[in-house]
C-alpha positions in Angstrom: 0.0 0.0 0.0 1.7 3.2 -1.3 -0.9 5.4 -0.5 -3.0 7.0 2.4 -6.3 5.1 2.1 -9.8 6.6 3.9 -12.7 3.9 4.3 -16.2 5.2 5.4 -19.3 3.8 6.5 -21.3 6.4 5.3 -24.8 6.3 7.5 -27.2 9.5 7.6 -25.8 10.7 11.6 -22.6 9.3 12.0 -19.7 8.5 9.4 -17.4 6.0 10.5 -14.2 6.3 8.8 -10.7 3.9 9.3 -7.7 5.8 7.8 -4.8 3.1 6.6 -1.2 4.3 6.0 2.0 2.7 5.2 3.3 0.4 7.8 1.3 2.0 10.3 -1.8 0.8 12.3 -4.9 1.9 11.1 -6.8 4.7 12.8 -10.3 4.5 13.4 -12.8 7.7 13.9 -16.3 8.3 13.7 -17.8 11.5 13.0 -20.8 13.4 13.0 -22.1 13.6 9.3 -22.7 17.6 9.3 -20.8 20.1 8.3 -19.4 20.4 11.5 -18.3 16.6 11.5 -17.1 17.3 8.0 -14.7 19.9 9.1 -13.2 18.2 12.1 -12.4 14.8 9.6 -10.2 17.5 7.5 -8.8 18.5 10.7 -8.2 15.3 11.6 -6.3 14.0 9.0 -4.7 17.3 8.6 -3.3 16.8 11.8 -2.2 13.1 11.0 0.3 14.7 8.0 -2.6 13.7 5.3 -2.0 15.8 2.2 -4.0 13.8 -0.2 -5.9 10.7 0.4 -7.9 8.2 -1.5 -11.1 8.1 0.0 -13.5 5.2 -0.4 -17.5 4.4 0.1 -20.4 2.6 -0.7 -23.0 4.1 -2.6 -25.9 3.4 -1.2 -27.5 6.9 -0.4 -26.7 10.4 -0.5 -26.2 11.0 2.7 -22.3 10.5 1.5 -22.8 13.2 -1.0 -21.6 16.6 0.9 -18.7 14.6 2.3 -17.7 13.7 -0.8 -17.4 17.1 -2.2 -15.8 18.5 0.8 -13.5 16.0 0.8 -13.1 16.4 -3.4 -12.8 20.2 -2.8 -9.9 19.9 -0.3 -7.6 18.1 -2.8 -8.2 14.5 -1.8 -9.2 11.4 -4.7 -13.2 10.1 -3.5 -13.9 6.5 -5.4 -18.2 5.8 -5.0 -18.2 2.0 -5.2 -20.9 -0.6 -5.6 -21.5 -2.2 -2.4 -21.8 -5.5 -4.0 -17.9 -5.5 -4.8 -16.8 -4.4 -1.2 -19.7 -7.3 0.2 -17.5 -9.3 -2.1 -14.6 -8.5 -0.9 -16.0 -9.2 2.7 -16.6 -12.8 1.5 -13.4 -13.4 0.3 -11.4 -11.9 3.4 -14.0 -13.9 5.1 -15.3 -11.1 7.3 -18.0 -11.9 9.8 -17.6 -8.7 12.0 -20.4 -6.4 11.6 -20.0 -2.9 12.7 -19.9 0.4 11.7 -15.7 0.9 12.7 -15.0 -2.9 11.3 -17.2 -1.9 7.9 -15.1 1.5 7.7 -12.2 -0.6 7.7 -13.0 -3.2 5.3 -14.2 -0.5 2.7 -10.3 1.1 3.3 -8.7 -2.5 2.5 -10.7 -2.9 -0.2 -9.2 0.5 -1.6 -6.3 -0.9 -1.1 -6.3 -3.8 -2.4 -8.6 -2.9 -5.3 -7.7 0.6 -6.6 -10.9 1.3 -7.7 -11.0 4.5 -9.9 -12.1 8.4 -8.8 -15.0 10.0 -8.8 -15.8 10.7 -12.7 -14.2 14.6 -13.5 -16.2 17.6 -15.5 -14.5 19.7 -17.1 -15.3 23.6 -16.1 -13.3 26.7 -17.2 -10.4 24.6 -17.2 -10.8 22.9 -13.8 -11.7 19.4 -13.4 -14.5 19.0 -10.7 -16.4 15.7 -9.1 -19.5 14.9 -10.2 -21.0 16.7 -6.9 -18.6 19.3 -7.7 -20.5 19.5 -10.8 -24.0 19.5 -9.0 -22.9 22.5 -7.3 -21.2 24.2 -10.5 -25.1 23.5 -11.8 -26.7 24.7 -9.1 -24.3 28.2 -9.4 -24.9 28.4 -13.2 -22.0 26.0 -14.6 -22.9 24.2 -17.4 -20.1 20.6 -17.6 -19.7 20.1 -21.4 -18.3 16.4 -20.4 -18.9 13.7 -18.1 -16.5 10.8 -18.0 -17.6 7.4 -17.7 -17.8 6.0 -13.7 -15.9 3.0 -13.4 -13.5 0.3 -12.1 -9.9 -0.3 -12.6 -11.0 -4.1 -13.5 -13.0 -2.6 -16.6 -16.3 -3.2 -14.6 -18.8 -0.6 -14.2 -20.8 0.6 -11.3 -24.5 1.2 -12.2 -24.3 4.8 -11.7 -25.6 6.5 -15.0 -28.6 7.6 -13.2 -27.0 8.4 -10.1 -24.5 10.9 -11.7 -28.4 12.5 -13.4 -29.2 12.6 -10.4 -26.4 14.2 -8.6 -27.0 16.9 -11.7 -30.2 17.5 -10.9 -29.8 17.8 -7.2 -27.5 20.6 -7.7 -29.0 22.8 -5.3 -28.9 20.1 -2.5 -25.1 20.0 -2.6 -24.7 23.6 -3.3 -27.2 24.1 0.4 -24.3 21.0 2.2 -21.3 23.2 0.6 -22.6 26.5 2.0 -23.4 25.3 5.2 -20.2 24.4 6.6 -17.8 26.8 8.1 -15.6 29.5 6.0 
């Protein structure tokens, strides 16, 4: 493992999150998933020497939406994967353990061990943005003129062509998470 690798459990109060790094134990943290919350995760891996991680979750809501973007926004990779590949994963590590700390951490080694790509990039004046970037860029009068293709670095393909519709059209949703949290 070569990189700094974030796992969460994304649920609608709490995010549980497991931070692996190189040849170190891994860290486990849960957080409030608010704005607040979102802030003091940044601070925390601030404060553990985290430049740029690869952050990983399930998607299976949007309650993981605004952390994502915050997350995309403060320099760090975000991968959205099918839940059915990291339940896969499980089976093959054969993991019993069910909690929110011990899914965290399963959804970080199966980053690590899988790679799985980032978050699809817009382009916008230039800049490349998330797709949840690109919700807010909607929602503030940005227009993307492409979307790349979601996917795995297997070849697979997450089902996600509606989601990333979705995400467009729920613009003002993540521009309202954005603008809530602290300047």
């Amino acid at each position: 493992m070569a990189e700094q690798i974030l796992g969460i459990d994304v649920g609608k109060h709490q995010l549980p999150v497991a931070l692996l790094r190189p040849e170190r134990k891994p860290k486990l943290k849960a957080i409030a998933n608010s704005a607040d919350g979102h802030q003091a995760l940044l601070s925390w891996l601030k404060q553990r020497g985290c430049k740029c991680i690869h952050a990983c979750f399930e998607s299976t809501s949007t309650y993981g939406e605004a952390i994502a973007a915050i997350l995309y926004q403060a320099g760090h990779q975000v991968s959205v994967v099918n839940p059915a590949r990291i339940k896969g994963f499980a089976r093959g590590e054969l993991s019993r353990t069910k909690s929110d700390k011990a899914d965290a951490a399963l959804i970080a080694r199966f980053c690590a061990a899988m790679h799985p790509k980032f978050m699809a990039a817009l382009a916008r004046g230039g800049q490349a943005t998330s797709v949840l970037g690109a919700a807010v860029g909607c929602a503030q009068g940005y227009l993307p003129t492409r979307v790349e293709p979601l996917g795995n670095s297997d070849g697979s393909s997450d089902n996600v062509s509606g989601k990333t519709l979705g995400l467009l059209e729920s613009g003002h949703q993540a521009n309202r998470a954005v603008d809530q949290r602290p300047h």
